[in-house]
N, C-alpha and C positions, 0 to 999 in steps of 0.2 A: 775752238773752245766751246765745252759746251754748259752750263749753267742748270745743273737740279735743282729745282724745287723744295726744300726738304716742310714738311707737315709744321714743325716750327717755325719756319721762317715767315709763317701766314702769321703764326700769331704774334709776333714780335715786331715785326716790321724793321725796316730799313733808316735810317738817319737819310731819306732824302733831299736832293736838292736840285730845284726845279729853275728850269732853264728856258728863256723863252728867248728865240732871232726873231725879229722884224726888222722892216724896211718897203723902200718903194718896190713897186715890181719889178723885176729882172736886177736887180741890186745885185744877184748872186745869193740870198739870203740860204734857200734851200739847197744849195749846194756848199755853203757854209755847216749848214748841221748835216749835211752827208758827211764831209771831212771832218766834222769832229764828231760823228758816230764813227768813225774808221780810231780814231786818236784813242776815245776812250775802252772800244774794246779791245784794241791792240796793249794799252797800257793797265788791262782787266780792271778797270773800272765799270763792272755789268754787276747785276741784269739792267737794263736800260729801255724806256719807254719812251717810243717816240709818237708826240702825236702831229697828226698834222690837219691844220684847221683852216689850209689854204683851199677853195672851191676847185685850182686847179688842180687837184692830188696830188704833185708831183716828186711828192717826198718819198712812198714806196719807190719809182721807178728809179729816183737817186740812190736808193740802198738794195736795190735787185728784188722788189717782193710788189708783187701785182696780186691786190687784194681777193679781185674775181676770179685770180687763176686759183686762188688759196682756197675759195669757198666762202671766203670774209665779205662782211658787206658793209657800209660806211653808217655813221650815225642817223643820216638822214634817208637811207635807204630801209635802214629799220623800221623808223620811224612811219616813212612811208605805207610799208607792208603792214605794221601793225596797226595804224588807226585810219588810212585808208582803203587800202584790200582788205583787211581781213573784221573792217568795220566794226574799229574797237571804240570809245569815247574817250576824252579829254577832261570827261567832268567826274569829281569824287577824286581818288589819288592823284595825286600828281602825276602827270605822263615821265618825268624825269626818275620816278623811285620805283615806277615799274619798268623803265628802261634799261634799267641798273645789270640785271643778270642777262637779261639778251646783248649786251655789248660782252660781257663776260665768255656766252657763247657762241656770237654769233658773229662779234664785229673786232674782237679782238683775237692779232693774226701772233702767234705767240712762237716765235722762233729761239734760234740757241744761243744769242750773246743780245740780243733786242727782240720787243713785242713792238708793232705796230697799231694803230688805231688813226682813223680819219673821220672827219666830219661828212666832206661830202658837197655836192651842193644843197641848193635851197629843197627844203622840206617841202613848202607850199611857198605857194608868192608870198613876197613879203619882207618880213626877216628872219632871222635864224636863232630867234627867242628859243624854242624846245629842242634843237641840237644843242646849241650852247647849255642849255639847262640840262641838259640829259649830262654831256659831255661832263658839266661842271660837276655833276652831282656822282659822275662816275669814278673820278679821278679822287674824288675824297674816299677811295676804298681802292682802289686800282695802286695809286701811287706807292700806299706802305709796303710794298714788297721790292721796289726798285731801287737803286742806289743814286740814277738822275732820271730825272726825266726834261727831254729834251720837245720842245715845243717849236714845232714853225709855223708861223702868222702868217696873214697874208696882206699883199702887200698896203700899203697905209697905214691911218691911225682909225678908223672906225672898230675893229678888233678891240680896243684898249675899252672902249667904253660897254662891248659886248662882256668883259670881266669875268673872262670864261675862268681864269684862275687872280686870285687878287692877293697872294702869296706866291711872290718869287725869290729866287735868292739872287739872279744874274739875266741883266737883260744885254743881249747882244746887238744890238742895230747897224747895222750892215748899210753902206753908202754909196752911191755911185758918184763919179765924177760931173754933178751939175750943181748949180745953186738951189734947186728945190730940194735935191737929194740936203742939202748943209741945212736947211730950213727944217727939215723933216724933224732931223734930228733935236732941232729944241723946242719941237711943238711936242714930242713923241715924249720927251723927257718930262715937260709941262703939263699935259694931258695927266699921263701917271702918277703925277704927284697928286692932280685935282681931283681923280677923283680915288683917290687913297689904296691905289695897288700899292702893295708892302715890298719893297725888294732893297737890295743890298748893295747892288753895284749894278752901276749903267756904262755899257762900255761898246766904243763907236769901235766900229774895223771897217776899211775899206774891200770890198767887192773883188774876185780874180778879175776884174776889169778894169781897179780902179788905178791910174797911174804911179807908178811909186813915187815920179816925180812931185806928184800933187801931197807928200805927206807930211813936211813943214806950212804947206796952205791950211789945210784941214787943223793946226795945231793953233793957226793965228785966228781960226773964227768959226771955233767953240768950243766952247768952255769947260767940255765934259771930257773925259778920259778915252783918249785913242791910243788906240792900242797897237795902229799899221794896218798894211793892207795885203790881203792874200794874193800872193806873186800868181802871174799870169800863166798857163799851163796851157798849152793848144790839148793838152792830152783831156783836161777838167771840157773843154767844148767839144771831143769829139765822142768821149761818154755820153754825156749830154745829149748829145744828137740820136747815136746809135741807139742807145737807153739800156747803156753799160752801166752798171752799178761805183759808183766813186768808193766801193769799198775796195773795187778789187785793182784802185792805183798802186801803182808801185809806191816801194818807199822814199825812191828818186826824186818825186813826184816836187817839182818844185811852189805846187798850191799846197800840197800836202806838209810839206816840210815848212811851209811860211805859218802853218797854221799849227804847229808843234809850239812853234816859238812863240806863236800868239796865244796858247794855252799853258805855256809853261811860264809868260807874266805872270798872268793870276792866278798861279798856283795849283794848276789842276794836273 
């Protein structure tokens, strides 16, 4: 399937609705939004933006697109080249409002059912203030053309205070089987209230790791809406590994098919 562009659609924009998974690391989280990028373009729910603002990149390689092979380059690699190499200044415009068109051309990977865009690692030592600001500042003009955009974090709660976006519709937090992982989840829900990210629904799912046995435990200790957990697939690890694209699961796919049903609760 392949999704044009049409000259109006810039102007009008999209009714989106913006989608963020976190969780601890290796929870499964990014191959969570790999599977439900396979869901929603199969159910032509596009065009779709997926960003990824994990250090480790690892969200292209879950959807088959390697941004250096594309020619794309990540936000902090921009960033980089422009006020490092090519010896530009930080002072007078903001670096985030003159970022804005070189992510347009340069860092956004723009395919036929999804565009992709990545953060990257660290800019300079430190923290990751002018990615995030770039990133934030980009997406308020990026987004109106898409119908979701799909967001993977990385893993923790430090992300949440970074407020790369503070309007979501749906937070997904993805869990593994341990007590920090149960912990996470109401520090991760706590944090977003405190400091006033807007969203609609917070909704836990267990990890393809996470035992099915364990999904009356997870209902007795918290308090927030779980939704089950995506059935184990040796096929979801050996993509993974090889760095096979989880689009190109079958439909058999017993993660794939747990994760239909975990999108057809709420409604999508």
């Amino acid at each position: 399937m392949k999704y044009i562009y049409e000259a109006s659609d810039l102007g009008k924009g999209y009714s989106v609705k913006r989608i963020v998974v976190m969780g601890r690391g290796g929870s499964g989280k990014t191959s969570f939004v790999g599977l439900m990028t396979k869901y929603l373009i199969e159910t032509a729910n596009t065009p779709l933006l997926l960003v990824d603002v994990d250090p480790d990149q690892n969200l292209g390689e879950i959807v088959g697109i390697d941004l250096g092979e594309k020619g794309k380059e990540t936000i902090s690699e921009l960033l980089t080249s422009t006020f490092l190499k090519e010896g530009g200044t930080t002072v007078g415009v903001p670096p985030s409002e003159r970022m804005e068109s070189k992510i347009w051309e340069k860092g956004l990977y723009e395919g036929e059912s999804f565009d992709l865009i990545a953060v990257g690692t660290k800019f300079i030592e430190g923290c990751y203030c002018l990615p995030d600001a770039a990133l934030k500042k980009a997406l308020e003009s990026l987004t109106k053309t898409y119908r979701y955009v799909l967001i993977d974090s990385p893993g923790g709660l430090e992300h949440l205070n970074r407020r790369i976006t503070t309007e979501v519709d749906d937070i997904f937090d993805i869990i593994d089987p341990s007590k920090k992982s149960f912990a996470h989840v109401e520090r991760a829900y706590r944090i977003a209230k405190e400091i006033d990210i807007s969203f609609q629904n917070f909704y836990v799912v267990g990890g393809y790791r996470f035992p099915e046995a364990l999904n009356p435990e997870v209902e007795k200790r918290i308090s927030l809406k779980f939704l089950g957990s995506i059935a184990y697939d040796k096929d979801v690890e050996e993509y993974s590994l090889s760095g096979k694209s989880l689009l190109e699961l079958p439909s058999t796919s017993p993660a794939y098919r747990s994760l239909k049903e975990i999108m057809k609760k709420v409604g999508f």
